[in-house]
N, C-alpha and C positions, 0 to 999 in steps of 0.2 A: 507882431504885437504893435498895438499904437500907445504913443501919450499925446495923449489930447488926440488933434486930430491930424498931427504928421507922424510920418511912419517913421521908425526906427533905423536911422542911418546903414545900422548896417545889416538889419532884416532886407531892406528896400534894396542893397547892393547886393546880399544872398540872392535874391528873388529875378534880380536882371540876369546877374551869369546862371542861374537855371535856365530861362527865357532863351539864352543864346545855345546853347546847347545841353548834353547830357551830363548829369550832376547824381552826386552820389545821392544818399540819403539827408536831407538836411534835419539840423540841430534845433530842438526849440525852442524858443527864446528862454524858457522856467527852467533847462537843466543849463544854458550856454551862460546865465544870467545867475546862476545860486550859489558861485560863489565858494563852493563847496569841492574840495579832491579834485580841481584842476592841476594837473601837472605837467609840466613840459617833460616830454619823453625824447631818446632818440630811436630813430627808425629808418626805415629804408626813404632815399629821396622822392619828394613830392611836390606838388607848386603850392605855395600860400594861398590859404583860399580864403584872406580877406579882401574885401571887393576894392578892388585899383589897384592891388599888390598883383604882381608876376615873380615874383621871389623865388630859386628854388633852395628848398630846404631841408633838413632832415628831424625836425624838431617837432613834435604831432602831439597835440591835447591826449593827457591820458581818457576824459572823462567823454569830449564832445568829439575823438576819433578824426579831428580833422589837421592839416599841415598849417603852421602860423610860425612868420618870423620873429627870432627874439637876434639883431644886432645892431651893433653902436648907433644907427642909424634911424633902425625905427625899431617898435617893438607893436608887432600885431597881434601877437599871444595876446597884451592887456587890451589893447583895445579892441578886439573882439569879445573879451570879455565884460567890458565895462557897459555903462547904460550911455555912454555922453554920443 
């Protein structure tokens, strides 16, 4: 998804680690972006699949299925979900 005419920080960093190798099914920006019954679940460990994180974690979106860190440090749950 664009605004204006630069790409979306973190569509643009989904899009490269595809490019680098095999990647699951990716999330579209209208359900990763709506705000709506995201919840942080726990689950079996996974790596963070915000783009420049290597995190690993046990902590997976209920709604967009994918690993995102939530500690003192950073928190990639929100900013994968945010527009900024």
């Amino acid at each position: 998804m664009y605004f204006g005419n630069v790409p979306h920080k973190v569509t643009a960093g989904l899009e490269e680690t595809r490019k680098r190798g095999p990647a699951g099914p990716g999330v579209s920006d209208e359900v990763r972006l709506d705000r709506m019954d995201h919840w942080p679940v726990m689950e079996k460990k996974g790596r963070c699949k915000y783009p420049g994180c290597k995190g690993i974690v046990r902590i997976k979106c209920s709604k967009c299925d994918v690993h995102l860190c939530i500690t003192s440090e950073r928190n990639c749950f929100l900013e994968f979900h945010k527009m900024t």
